[in-house]
C-alpha positions as CSV (number, residue, x, y, z in Angstrom):
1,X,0.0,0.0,0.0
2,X,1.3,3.5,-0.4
3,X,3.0,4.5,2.7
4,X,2.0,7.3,5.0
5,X,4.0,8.5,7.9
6,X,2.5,10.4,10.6
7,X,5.0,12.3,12.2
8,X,6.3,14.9,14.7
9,X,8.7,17.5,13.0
10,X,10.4,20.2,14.3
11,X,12.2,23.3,13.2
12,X,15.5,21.1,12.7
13,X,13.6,18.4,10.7
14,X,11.7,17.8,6.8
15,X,8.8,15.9,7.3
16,X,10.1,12.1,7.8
17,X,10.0,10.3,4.8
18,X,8.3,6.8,4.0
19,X,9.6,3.9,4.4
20,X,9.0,2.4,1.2
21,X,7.0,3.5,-1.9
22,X,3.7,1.9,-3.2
23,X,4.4,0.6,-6.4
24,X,2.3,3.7,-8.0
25,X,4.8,5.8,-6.8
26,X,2.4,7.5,-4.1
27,X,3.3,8.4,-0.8
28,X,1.4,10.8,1.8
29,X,3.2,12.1,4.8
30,X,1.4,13.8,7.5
31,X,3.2,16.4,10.3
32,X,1.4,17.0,13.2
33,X,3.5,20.2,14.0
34,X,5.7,22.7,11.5
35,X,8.4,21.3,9.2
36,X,11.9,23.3,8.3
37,X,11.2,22.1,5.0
38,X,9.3,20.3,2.3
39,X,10.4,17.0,0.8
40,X,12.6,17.2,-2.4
41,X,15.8,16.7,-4.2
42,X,17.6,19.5,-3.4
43,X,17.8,22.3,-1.1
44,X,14.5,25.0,-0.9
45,X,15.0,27.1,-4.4
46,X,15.6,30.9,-2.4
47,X,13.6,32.1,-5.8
48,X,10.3,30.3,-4.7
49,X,8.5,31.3,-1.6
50,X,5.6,30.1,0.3
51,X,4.8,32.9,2.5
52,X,1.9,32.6,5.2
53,X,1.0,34.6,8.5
54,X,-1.9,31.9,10.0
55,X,-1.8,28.6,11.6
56,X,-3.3,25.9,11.2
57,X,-3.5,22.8,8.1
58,X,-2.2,23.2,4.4
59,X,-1.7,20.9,1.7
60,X,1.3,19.8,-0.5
61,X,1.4,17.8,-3.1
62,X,4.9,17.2,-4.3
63,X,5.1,16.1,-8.2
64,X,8.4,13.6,-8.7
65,X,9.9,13.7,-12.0
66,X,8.5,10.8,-14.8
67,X,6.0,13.5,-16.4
68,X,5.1,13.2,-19.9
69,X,6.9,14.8,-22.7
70,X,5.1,18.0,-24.4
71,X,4.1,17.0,-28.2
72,X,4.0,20.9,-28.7
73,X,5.9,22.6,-26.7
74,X,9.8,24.1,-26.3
75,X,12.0,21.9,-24.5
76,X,12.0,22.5,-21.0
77,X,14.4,24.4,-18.8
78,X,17.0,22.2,-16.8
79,X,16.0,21.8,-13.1
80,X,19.0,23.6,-12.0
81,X,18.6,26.6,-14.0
82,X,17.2,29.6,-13.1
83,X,13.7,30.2,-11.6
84,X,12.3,34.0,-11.4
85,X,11.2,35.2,-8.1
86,X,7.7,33.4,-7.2
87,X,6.3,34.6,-3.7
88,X,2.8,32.4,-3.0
89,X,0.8,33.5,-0.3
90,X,-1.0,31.1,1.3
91,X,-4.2,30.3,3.8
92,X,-5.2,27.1,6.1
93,X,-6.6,24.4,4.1
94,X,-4.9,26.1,0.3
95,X,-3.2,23.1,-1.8
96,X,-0.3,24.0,-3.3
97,X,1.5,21.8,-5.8
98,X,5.3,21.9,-6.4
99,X,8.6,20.3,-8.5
100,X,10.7,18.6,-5.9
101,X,13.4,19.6,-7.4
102,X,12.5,23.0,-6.8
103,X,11.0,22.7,-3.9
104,X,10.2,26.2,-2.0
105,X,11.5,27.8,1.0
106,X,8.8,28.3,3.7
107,X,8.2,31.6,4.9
108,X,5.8,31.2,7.6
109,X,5.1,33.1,10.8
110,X,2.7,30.7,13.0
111,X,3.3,26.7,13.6
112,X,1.3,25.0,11.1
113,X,0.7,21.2,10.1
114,X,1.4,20.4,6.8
115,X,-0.1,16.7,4.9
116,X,2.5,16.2,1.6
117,X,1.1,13.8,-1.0
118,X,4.3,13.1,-3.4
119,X,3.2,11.9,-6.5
120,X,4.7,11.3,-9.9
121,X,3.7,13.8,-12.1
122,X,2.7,11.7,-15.3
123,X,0.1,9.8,-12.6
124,X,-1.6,12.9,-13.0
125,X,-1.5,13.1,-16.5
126,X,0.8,16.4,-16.2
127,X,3.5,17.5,-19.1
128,X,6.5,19.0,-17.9
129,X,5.8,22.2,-19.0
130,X,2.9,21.8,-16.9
131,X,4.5,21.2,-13.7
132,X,6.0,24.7,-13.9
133,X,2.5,26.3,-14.4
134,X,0.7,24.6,-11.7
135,X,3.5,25.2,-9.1
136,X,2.5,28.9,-9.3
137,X,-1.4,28.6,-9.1
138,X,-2.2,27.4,-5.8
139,X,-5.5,26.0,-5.2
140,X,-7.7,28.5,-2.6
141,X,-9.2,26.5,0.3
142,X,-11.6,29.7,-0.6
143,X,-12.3,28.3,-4.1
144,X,-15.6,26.2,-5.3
145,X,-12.8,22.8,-5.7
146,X,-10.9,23.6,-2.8
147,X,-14.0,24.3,-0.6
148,X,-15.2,20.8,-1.8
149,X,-11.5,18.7,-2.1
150,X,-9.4,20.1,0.6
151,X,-10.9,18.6,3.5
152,X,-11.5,15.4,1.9
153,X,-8.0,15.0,0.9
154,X,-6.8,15.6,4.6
155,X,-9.4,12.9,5.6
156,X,-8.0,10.9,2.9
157,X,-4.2,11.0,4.2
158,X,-5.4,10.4,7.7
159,X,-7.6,7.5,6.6
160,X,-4.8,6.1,4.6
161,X,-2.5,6.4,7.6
162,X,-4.8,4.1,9.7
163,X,-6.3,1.4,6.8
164,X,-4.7,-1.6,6.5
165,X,-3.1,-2.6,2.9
166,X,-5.4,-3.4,0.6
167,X,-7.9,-0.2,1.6
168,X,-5.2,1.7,2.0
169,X,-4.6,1.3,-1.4
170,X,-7.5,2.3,-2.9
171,X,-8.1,5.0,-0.5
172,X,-4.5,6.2,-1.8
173,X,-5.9,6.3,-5.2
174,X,-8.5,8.3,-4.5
175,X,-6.0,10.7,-3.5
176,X,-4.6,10.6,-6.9
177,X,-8.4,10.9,-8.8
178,X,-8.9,14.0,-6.5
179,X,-5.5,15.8,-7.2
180,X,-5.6,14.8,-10.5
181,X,-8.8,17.0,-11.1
182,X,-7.5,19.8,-8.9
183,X,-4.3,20.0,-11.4
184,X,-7.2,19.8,-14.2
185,X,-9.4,22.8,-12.8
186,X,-5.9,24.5,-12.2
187,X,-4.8,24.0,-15.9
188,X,-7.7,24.2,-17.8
189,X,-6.5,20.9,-19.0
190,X,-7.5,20.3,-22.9
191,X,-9.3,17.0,-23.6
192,X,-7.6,15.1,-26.9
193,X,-7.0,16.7,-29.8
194,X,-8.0,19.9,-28.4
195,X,-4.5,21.1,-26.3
196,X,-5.6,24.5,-24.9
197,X,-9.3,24.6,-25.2
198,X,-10.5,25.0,-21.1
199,X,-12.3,22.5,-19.0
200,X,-13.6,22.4,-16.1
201,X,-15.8,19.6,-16.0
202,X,-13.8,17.7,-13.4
203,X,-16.2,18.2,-10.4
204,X,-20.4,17.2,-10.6
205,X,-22.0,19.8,-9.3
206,X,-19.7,22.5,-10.5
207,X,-22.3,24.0,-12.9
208,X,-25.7,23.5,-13.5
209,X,-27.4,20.5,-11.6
210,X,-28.2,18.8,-14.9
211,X,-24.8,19.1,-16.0
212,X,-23.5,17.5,-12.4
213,X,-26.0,14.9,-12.6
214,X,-25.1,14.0,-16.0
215,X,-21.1,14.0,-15.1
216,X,-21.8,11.6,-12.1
217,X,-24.3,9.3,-14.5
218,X,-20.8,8.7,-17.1
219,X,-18.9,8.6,-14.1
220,X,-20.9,5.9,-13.1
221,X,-21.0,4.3,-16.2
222,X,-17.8,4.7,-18.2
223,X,-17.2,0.8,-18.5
224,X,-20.2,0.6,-20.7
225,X,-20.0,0.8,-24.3
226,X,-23.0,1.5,-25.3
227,X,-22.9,4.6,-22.9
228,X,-23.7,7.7,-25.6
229,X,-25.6,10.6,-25.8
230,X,-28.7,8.9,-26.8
231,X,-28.4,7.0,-23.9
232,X,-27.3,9.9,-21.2
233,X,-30.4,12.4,-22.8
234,X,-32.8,9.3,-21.8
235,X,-31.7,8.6,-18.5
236,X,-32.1,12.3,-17.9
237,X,-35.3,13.2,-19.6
238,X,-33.5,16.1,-21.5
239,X,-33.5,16.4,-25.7
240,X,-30.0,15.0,-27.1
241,X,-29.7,18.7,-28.5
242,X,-29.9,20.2,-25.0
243,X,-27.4,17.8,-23.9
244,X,-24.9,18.7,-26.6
245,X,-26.0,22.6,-25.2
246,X,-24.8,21.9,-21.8
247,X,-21.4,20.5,-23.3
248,X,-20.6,23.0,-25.9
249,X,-21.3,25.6,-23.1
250,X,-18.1,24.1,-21.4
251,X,-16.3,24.0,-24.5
252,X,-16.2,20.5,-25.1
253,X,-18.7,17.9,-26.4
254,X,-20.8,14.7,-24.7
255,X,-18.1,12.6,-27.0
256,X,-14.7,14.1,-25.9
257,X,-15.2,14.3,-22.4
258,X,-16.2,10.6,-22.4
259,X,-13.3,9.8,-24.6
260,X,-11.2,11.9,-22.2
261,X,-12.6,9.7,-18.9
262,X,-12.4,6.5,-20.1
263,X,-8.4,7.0,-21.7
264,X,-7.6,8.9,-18.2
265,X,-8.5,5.5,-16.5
266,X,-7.0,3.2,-18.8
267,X,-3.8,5.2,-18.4
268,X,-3.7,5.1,-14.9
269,X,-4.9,1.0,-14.6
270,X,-1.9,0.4,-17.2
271,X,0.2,2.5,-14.5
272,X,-1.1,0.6,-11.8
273,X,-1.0,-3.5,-12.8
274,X,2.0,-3.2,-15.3
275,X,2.8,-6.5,-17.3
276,X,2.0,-8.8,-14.8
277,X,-1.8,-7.5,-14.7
278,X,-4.5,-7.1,-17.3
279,X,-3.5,-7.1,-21.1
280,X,-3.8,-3.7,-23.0
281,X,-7.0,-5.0,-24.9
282,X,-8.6,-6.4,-21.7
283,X,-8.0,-2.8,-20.1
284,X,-9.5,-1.0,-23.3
285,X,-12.3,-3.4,-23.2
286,X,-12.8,-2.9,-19.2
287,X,-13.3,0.8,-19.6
288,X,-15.5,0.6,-22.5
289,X,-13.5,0.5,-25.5
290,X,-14.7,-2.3,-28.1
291,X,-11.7,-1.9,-30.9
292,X,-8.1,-2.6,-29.4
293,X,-6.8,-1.1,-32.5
294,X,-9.1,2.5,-32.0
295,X,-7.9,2.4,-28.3
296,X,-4.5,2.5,-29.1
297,X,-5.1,4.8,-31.9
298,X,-7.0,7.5,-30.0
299,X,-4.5,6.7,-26.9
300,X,-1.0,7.4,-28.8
301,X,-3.1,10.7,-30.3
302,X,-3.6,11.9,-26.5
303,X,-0.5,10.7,-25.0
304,X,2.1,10.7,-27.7
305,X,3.1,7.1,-27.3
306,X,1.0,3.9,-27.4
307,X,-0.4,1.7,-24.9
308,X,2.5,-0.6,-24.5
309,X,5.0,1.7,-24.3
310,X,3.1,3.9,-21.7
311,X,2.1,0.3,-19.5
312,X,6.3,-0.4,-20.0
313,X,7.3,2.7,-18.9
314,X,5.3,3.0,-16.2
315,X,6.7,0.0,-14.7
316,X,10.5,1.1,-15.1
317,X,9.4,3.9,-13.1
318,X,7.8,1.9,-10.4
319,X,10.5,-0.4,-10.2
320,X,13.5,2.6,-9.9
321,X,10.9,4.1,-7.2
322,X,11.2,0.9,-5.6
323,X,14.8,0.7,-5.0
């Protein structure tokens, strides 16, 4: 199970690191009084500053190196180069992500507790380019997500602390679902094929109640092929045209965002059993998909490599985590 340590630190101490690393690469570390520091691979970067003046809970989520390459983008700057001046201001209960090899200095006036979830970035389905953009947006405990995800990830780190293995596990992964659609909300993360265009669909509930009852109903039902909009309009009692509406209003369609869902998990399950689990077309077929060869069409298309060599280098990554 992913390991969480619940520990005592002090102003001479990091918060204590695992013991060992779930295979996923997860770990959660709860401090019941202020850290020195954060977790990471080098010293706190002096250019990036969290700054806060109350006491109280915040969260950190740590993203590990591993994340995907960008398909469009510049090459990315070296970890050791430079980094402009970044001071964040933070509140109890804000989430803030961070590189660990940047990780910032702490610049806070009362004794806080701090709960670190460290997490590779490509589990979250982040490009390296946007690993730098996320560090500076911190998610407000203040905000419609945070109001909503912040407590429950704290519950969740506590709860994992106490479960034994196998719910630890999934309770772990949960973790993972949550921050993955906090770094989505953050991003405006594009669905595939359409880098750039923004989405906040992550959250039911987040806009109109039809909309949030129809984003829990494909949640619900992702695994089942014939789920379309024919299907969804029915089981709602709304016109298929005011379905597409509701989509198109959030700049996506009833199509992508299904798409989007069901590759997100097949991604992650690849991630999670490795070659000693489920084959690529019995994960494709789990989660909906009834062609092997248009699941690892559409999948290469979104990711920029195909199934196979996503599952295999995933499991390097595990393995090196491991060690």
């Amino acid at each position: 199970m992913p390991t969480t340590s619940t520990s005592t630190c002090d102003s001479a101490r990091t918060l204590d690191p695992p013991v060992d690393r779930t295979p996923l690469g997860v770990e959660i570390t709860t401090g019941e009084e202020t850290p020195a520091r954060l977790p990471g691979e080098a010293s706190p970067h002096p250019a990036h500053r969290l700054l806060a003046r109350d006491g109280g809970e915040y969260l950190f989520v740590g993203l590990r190196g591993g994340a995907r390459p960008d398909t469009a983008a510049p090459a990315p700057a070296a970890a050791h180069e430079p980094l402009e001046a970044l001071d964040l201001r933070l509140t109890p209960g804000d989430v803030c992500f961070y590189d660990v090899h940047r990780a910032p200095a702490l610049d806070f006036r009362e004794p806080f507790r701090a709960t670190t979830f460290l997490v590779p970035a490509d589990l979250l389905g982040l490009a390296e380019s946007d690993v730098r953009r996320i560090a500076r947006t911190p998610v407000a405990r203040a905000s419609r997500l945070g109001t909503l995800l912040s407590p429950l990830l704290s519950d969740l780190a506590r709860a994992t602390a106490e479960a034994r293995p196998p719910v630890g596990e999934m309770l772990a992964w949960n973790a993972v679902n949550l921050l993955a659609t906090l770094a989505a909300e953050q991003l405006g993360t594009a669905v595939p094929g359409t880098r750039g265009t923004p989405e906040g669909l992550g959250t039911p509930g987040a806009h109109s109640p039809v909309l949030g009852r129809v984003l829990e109903y494909v949640e619900l039902h992702l695994t089942d092929p014939d789920l379309s909009p024919e299907v969804i309009a029915r089981a709602h009692h709304i016109s298929v045209r005011y379905l597409h509406k509701l989509f198109k209003d959030e700049g996506t369609t009833v199509g992508r965002w299904i798409l989007r869902r069901r590759l997100e998990e097949c991604r992650r399950d690849l991630m999670r059993y490795g070659r000693g689990g489920r084959t690529i077309a019995a994960v494709a077929a789990r989660w909906g998909f009834l062609s092997a060869t248009h699941f690892s069409r559409v999948f290469r298309s979104a990711y920029g490599m195909s199934p196979r060599e996503w599952r295999d280098t995933a499991g390097r990554g595990a393995r090196s985590g491991q060690r």
